[in-house]
C-alpha positions in Angstrom: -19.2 55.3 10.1 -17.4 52.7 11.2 -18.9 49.6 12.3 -17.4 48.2 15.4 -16.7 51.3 17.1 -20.0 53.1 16.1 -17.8 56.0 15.8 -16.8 58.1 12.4 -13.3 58.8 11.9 -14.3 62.2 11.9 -15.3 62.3 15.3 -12.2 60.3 16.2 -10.2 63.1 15.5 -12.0 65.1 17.2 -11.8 63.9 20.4 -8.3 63.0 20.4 -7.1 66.9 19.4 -9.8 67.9 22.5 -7.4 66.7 25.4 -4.0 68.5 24.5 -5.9 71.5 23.7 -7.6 71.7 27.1 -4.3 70.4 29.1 -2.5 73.5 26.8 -5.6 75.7 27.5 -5.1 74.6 31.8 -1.5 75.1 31.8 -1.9 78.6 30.1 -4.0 79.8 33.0 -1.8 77.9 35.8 1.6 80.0 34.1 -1.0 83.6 33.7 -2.1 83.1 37.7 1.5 81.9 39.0 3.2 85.5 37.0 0.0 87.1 38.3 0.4 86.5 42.2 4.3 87.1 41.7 4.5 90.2 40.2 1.8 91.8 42.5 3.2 94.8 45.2 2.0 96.0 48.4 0.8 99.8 47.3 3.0 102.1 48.1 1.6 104.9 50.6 3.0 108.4 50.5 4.8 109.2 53.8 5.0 112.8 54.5 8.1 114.3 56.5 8.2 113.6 60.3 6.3 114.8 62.8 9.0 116.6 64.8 9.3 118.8 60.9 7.0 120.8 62.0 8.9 122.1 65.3 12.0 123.7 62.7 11.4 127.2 61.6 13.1 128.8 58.7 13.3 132.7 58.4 15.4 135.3 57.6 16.3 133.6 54.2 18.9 135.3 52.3 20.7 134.5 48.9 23.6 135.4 47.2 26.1 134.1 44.7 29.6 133.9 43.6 32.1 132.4 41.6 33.9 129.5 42.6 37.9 128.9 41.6 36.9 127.2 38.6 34.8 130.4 37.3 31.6 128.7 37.8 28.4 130.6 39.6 27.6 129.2 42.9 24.1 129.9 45.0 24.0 130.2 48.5 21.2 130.4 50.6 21.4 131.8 54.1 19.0 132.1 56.9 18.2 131.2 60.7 16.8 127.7 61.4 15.1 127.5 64.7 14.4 124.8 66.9 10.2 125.0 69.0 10.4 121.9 70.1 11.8 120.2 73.3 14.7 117.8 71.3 17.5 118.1 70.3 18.0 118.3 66.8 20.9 116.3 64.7 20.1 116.1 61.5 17.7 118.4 58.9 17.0 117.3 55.2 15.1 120.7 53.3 13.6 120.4 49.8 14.7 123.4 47.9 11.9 124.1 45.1 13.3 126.9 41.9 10.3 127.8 40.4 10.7 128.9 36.1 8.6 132.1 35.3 5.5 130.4 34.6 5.4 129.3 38.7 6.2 125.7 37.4 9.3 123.5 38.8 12.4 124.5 37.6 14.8 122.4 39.7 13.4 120.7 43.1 16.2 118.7 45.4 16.7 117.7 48.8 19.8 118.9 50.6 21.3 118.5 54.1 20.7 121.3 55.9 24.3 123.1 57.5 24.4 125.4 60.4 27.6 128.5 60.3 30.1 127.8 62.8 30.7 131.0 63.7 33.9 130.2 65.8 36.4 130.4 62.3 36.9 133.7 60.8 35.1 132.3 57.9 31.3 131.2 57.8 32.0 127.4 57.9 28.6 125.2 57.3 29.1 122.6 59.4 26.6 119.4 59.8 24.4 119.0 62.9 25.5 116.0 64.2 28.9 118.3 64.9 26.8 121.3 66.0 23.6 119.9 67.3 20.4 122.3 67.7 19.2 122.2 71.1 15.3 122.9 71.7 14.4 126.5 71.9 17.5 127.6 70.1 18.6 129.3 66.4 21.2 129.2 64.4 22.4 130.6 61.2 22.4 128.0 58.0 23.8 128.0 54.8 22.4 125.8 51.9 24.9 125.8 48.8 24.4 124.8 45.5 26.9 124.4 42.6 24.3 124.6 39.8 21.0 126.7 39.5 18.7 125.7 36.7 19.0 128.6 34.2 14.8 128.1 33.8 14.8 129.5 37.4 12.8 132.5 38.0 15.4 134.4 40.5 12.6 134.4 43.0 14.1 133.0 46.3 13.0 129.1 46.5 10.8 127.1 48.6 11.9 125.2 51.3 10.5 122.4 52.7 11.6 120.4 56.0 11.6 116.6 54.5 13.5 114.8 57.1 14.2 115.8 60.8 16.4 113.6 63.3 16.0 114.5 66.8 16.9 113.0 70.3 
């Protein structure tokens, strides 16, 4: 012990390693809270398609495929798309689900949905915004795709409206 200060050297030491470790222990927390409020996000909540999805009908689905000028196989999907409500329609995204053999996901993608203009000698898919779908009305569409997952179960797909714009 030392005797003017009372105190032991001991002790001393103490107390003088107590304050940087609590200013390090404080500043650890600060930098911890500071990432903590920055890196939080809003949840994200599942939107489901638009409203207006449920007014287009699809029926009369038919497929079919053929080779392309490079010798690869191309899938087409064919069918009627029908309008039940009282817009006019412009624009139709569709989810087309392949299921493998075991009823799992083979290949799932969203395409843009084409009606046949029927004008050409040729079935020309042509995009809505050229050939809009007035309310009450059907037209034939053709969905095409240039590669078919070879897991797929030849069962004709789902197809699910995603995306609807109407006026």
């Amino acid at each position: 012990m030392d005797g003017l200060t009372g105190q032991s050297p001991l002790t001393e030491e103490r107390s003088s390693l107590l304050k940087p470790m609590l200013a390090g222990g404080a500043l650890v927390v600060v930098v911890v809270a500071i990432i903590a409020l920055l890196s939080h996000k809003e949840p994200v909540v599942a939107v489901g398609p638009p409203a207006y999805a449920a007014n287009i009908k699809i029926s009369d689905m038919k497929m079919s495929t053929s080779e392309n000028f490079v010798g690869s196989a191309v899938t087409y999907i064919d069918g009627n798309v029908t309008n039940t409500g009282d817009k006019t329609v412009t624009h139709i995204v569709a989810r087309v689900t392949f299921k493998d053999s075991m009823d799992q996901v083979a290949q799932s993608e969203p395409v843009p949905l084409y009606v046949i203009d029927s004008s050409v000698p040729y079935p020309n898919p042509i995009d809505l915004n050229v050939a809009p779908l007035a309310a009450g009305k059907s037209k034939p569409f053709r969905i095409t795709f240039e590669h078919v997952s070879s897991a797929w179960n030849q069962a004709y797909p789902a197809i699910d409206v995603t995306d609807v714009t109407a006026k």
